[in-house]
PLY file of the C-alpha trace (Angstrom):
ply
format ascii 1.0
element vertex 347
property float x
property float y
property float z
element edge 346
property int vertex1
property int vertex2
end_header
32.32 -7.92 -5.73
32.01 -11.88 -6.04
35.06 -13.05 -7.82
34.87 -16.88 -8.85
32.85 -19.18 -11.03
29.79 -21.49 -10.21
30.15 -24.88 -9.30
30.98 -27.34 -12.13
29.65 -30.43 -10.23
25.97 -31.44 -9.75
26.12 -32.00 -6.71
24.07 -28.93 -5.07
25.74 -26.15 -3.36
26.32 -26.09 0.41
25.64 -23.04 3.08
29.81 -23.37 3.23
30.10 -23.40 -0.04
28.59 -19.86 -0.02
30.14 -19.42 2.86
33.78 -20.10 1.20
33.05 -17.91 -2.20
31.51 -15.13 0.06
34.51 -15.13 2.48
32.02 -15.21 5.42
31.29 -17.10 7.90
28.51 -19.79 7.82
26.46 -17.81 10.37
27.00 -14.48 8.49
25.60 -16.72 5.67
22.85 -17.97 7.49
21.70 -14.79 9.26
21.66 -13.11 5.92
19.24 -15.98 4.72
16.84 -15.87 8.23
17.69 -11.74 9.68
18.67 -9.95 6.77
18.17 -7.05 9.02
21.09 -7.66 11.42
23.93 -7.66 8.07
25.32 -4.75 6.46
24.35 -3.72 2.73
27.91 -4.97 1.48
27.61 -8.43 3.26
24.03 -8.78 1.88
25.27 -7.95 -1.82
28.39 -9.92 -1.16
26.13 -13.25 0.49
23.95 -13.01 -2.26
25.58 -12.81 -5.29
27.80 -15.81 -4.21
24.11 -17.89 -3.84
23.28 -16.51 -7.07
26.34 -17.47 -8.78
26.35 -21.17 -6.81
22.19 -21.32 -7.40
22.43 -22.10 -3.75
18.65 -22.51 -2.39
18.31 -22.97 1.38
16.15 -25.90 2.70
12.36 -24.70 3.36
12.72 -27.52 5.89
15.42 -27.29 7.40
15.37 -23.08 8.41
11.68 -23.94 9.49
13.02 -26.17 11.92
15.76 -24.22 13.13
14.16 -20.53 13.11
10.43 -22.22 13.80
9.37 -19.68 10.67
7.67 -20.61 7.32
9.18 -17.88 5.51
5.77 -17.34 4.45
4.08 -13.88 4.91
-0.05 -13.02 3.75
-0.98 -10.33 2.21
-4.66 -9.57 2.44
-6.06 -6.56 0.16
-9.51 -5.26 0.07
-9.63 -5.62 -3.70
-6.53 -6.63 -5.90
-8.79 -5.44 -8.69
-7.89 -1.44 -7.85
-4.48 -0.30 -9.16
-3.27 0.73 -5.19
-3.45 -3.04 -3.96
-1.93 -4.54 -7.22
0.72 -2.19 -7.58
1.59 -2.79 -3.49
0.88 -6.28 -4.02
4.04 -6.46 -6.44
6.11 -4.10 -3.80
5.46 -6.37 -1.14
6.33 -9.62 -3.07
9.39 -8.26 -4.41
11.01 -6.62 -0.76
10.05 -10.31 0.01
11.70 -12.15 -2.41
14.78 -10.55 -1.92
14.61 -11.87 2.04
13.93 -15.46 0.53
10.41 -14.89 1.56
6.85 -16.16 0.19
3.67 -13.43 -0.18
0.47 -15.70 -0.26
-1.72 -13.18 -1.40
-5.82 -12.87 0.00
-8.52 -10.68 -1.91
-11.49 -9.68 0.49
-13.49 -7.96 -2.62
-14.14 -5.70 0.28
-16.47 -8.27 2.17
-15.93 -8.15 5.70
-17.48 -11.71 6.01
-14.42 -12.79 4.01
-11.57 -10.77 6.38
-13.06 -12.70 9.15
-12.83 -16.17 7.53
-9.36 -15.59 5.93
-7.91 -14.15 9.67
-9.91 -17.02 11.41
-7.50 -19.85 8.69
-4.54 -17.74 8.91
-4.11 -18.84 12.31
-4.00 -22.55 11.07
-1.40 -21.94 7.84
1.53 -21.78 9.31
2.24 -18.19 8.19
5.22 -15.76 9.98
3.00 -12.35 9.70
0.03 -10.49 8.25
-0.15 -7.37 6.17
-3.36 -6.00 6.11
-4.05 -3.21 3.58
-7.68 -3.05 3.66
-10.20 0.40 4.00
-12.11 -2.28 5.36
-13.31 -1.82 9.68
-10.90 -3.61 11.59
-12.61 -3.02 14.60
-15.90 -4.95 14.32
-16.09 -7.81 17.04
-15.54 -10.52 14.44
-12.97 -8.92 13.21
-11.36 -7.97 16.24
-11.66 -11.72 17.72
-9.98 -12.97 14.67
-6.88 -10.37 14.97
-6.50 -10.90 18.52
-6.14 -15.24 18.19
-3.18 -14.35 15.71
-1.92 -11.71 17.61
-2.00 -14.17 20.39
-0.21 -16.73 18.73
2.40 -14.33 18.27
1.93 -13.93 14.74
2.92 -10.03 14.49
0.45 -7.91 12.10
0.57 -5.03 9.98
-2.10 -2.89 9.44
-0.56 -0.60 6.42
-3.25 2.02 5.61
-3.37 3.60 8.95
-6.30 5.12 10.27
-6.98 3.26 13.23
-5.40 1.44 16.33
-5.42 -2.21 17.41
-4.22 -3.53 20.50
-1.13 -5.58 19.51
-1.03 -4.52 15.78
1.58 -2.61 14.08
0.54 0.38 12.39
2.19 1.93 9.07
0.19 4.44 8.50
-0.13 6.17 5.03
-0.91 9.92 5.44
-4.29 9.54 3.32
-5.08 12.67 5.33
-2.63 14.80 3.79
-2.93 13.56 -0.14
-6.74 15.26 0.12
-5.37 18.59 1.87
-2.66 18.63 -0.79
-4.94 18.37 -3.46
-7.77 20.25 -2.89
-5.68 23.28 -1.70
-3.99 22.91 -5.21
-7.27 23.20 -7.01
-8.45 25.86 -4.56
-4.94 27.70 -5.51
-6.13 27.21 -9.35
-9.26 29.08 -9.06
-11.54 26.42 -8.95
-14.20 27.71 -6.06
-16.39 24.64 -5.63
-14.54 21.90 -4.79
-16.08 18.27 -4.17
-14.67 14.77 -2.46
-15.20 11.80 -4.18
-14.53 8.61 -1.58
-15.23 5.09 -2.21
-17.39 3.72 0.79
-18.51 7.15 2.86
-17.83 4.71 6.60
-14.05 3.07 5.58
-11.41 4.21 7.01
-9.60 5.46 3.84
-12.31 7.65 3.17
-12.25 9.04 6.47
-8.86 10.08 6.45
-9.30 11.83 2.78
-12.72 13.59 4.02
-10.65 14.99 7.12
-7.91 16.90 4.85
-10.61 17.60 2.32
-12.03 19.60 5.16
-8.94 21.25 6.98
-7.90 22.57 3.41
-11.51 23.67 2.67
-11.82 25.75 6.20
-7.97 26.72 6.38
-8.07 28.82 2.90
-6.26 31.68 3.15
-8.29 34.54 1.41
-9.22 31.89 -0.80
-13.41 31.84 -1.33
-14.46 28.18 -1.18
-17.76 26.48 -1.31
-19.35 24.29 0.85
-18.54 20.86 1.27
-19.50 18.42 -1.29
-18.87 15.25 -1.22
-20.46 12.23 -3.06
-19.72 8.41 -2.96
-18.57 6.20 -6.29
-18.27 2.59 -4.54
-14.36 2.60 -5.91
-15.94 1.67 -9.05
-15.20 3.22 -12.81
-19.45 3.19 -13.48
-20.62 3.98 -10.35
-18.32 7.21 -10.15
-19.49 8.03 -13.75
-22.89 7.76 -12.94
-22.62 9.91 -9.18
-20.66 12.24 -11.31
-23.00 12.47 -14.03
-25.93 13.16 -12.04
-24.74 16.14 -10.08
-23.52 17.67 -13.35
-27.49 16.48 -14.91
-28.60 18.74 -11.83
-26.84 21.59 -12.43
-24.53 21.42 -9.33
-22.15 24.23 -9.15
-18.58 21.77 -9.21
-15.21 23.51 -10.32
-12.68 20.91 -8.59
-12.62 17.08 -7.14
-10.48 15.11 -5.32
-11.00 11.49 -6.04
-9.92 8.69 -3.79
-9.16 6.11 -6.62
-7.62 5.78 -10.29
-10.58 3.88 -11.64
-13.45 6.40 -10.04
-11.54 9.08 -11.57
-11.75 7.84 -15.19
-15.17 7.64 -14.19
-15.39 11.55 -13.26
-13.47 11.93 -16.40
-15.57 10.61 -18.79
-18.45 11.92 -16.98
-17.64 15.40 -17.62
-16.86 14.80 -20.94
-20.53 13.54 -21.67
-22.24 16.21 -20.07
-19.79 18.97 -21.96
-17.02 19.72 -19.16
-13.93 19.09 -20.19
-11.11 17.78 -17.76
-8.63 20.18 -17.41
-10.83 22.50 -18.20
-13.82 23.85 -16.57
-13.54 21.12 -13.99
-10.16 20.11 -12.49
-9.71 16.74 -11.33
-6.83 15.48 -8.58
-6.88 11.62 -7.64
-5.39 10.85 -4.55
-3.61 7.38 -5.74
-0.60 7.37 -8.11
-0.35 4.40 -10.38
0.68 3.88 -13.41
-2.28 4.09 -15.64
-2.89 7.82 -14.72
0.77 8.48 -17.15
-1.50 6.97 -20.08
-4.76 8.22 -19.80
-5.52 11.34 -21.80
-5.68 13.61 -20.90
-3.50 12.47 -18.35
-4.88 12.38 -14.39
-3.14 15.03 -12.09
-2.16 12.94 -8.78
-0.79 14.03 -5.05
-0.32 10.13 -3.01
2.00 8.13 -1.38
4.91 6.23 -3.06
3.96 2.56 -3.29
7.11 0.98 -4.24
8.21 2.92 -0.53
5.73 1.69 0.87
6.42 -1.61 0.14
9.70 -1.59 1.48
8.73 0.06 4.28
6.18 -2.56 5.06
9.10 -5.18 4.92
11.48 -3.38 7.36
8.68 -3.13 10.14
7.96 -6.89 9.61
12.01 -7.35 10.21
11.75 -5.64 13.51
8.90 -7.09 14.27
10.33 -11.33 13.40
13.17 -10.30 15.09
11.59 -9.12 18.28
12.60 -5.64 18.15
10.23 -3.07 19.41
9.06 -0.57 16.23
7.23 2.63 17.18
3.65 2.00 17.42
2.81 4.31 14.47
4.73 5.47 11.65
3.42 7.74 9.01
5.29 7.71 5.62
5.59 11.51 3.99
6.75 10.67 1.05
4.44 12.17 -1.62
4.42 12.21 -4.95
2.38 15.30 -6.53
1.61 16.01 -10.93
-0.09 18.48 -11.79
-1.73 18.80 -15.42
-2.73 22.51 -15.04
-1.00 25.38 -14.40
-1.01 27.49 -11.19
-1.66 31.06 -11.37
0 1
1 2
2 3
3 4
4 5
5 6
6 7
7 8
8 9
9 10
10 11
11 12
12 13
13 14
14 15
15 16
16 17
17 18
18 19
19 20
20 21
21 22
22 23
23 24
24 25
25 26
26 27
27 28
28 29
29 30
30 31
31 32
32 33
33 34
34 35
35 36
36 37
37 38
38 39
39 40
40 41
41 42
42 43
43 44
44 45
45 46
46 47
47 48
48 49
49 50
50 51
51 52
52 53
53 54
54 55
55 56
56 57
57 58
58 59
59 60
60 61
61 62
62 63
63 64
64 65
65 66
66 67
67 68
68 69
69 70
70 71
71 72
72 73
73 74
74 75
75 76
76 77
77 78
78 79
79 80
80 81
81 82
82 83
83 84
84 85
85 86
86 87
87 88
88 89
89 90
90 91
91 92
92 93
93 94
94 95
95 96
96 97
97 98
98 99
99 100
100 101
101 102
102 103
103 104
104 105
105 106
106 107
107 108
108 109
109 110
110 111
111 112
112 113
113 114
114 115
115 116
116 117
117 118
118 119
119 120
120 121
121 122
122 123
123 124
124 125
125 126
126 127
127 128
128 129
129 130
130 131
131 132
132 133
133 134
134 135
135 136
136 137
137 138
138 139
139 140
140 141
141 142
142 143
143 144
144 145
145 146
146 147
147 148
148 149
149 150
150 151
151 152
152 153
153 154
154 155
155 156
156 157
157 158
158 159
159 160
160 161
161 162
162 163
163 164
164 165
165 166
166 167
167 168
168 169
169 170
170 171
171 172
172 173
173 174
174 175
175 176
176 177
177 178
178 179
179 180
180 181
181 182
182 183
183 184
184 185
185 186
186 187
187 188
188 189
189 190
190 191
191 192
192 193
193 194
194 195
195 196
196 197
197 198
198 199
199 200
200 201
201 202
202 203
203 204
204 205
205 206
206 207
207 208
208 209
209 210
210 211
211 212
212 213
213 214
214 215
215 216
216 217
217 218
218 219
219 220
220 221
221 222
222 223
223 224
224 225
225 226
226 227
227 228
228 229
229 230
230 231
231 232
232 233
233 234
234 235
235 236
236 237
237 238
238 239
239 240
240 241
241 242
242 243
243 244
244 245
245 246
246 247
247 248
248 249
249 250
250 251
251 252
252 253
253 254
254 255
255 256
256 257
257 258
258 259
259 260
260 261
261 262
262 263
263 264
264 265
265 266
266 267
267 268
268 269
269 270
270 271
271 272
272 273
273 274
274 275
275 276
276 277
277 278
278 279
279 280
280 281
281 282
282 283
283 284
284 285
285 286
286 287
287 288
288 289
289 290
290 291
291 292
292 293
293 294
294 295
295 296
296 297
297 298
298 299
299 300
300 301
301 302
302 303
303 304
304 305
305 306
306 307
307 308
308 309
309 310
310 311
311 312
312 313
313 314
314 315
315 316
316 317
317 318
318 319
319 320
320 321
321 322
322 323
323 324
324 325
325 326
326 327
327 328
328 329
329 330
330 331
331 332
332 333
333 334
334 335
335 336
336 337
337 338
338 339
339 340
340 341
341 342
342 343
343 344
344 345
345 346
């Protein structure tokens, strides 16, 4: 607990005067500034709160030139305009601020012409680190050639949605895999025998992850009968899932269940259904495989089975600490934590 008002004086606070109302040292105070990772929770509150209370603001300058860091991390997202990448977007930037740290956000609008050119400038900007959370290839030759002069510079990367390996980049992956084996066994459990995938761009790597535990749960039923696969592509978009959706419905296609890979393709499914007289929950079942918070206020509300993104977020920021600081992490981590709603009842 900070005891102690702020300075009365203009004269702007000092790294001792924190230092002083703390009772720290001046490199405790410092290290909690530049490697929050190396203090303990109770210093960090403690450190803080005296800043706060002093409205002590370290010189962008001056830690540049001592730690040779920016403080400045990008954040590149395939499209800020789904609910996933905004919602992590504000994660990120928040973990961030709290390490006196800058997000300068980039939006690909999923072109991969525009990851190349972004990576390609990164390497000129100054920044600390890269978070990529893209569904995006990483592995074309541009793309790869871009990753590898960062990497190279010693700029340490992030590649937060999993899915694939690249030499020299950190992986965080999100089980994507397990979100579409969760949910279609849950609609499978709920009697619903034809059960379809609905994924975004059939050759990302999100959607590859999604169509492999769409799969396991569809071949590992356990007395359960399920159909064949079925599996049909919405371009992430709200009209372009209502429209896929529509048509197979139009045609008559048997479809009890579907796992959808995004918030806005399921309120396409949604109101497709409802147009063509299927009611959801009803005689089709719908599970999206992204939890945000616009599925609470839809209605009828949007059963979901995904990761946490504010976990995510802060996960993202403690590999980045290991990885400033020159610490080793694991190669790949896969975060578990999974939150799962269900709007209909289980027999």
């Amino acid at each position: 607990m900070i005891r102690g008002d702020a300075r009365e004086s203009s004269t702007p606070a000092t790294i001792l005067d924190v230092a002083a109302l703390a009772g720290v040292s001046r490199t405790t105070v410092s290290r909690v500034m530049n490697e929050p990772e190396r203090v303990t929770a109770p210093t960090l509150e403690k450190v803080r709160a005296a800043a706060a209370s002093l409205k002590y603001h370290p010189s962008a300058a001056a830690r540049t030139l001592r730690s040779g860091r920016t403080g400045t991390i990008a954040l590149v997202v395939g499209d800020i305009s789904q609910p996933f990448h905004g919602a992590l977007a504000q994660a990120v930037a928040r973990e961030a601020g709290g390490r006196n740290m800058t997000v300068v956000l980039h939006d690909l609008s999923h072109r991969e012409e525009r990851l190349v050119t972004v990576l390609e400038n990164l390497a000129e900007q100054g920044i600390d680190a890269v978070v990529l959370s893209t569904a995006d290839l990483l592995d074309s030759a541009p793309v790869a050639g871009a990753i590898a002069t960062l990497t190279g510079q010693g700029i340490p990367i992030i590649n937060s949605l999993g899915g694939l390996e690249i030499p020299n980049v950190h992986v965080l992956g999100l089980d994507h895999a397990r979100s579409a084996r969760t949910a279609t066994a849950a609609l499978l459990d709920a009697g619903a025998r034809s059960v379809g995938l609905m994924v975004g761009n059939p050759t990302d790597s999100y959607s590859s992850q999604l169509r492999t535990g769409y799969r396991q749960a569809l071949t590992g039923t356990s007395g359960t009968k399920a159909g064949p696969a079925l599996e049909i592509v919405g371009n992430y978009g709200f009209e372009q899932a209502r429209c896929a959706v529509g048509a197979l419905l139009e045609a008559g296609t048997p479809l009890e269940g579907l796992v959808v890979a995004n918030t806005p393709m399921a309120l396409g499914a949604i109101r497709a259904a409802a147009e063509h007289g299927h009611p959801i929950p009803g005689e089709l079942r719908l599970i999206c495989c992204e939890e945000v918070g616009l599925a609470e206020y839809v209605r009828p509300t949007i059963a979901t089975v995904a990761a946490d993104v504010e976990n995510c977020g802060r996960e993202i920021m403690v590999l980045l600490d290991q990885a400033l600081s020159g610490t080793v992490p694991v190669p790949a981590k896969i975060l578990p934590t999974m939150r799962h709603r269900e709007t209909f009842p289980r027999p």
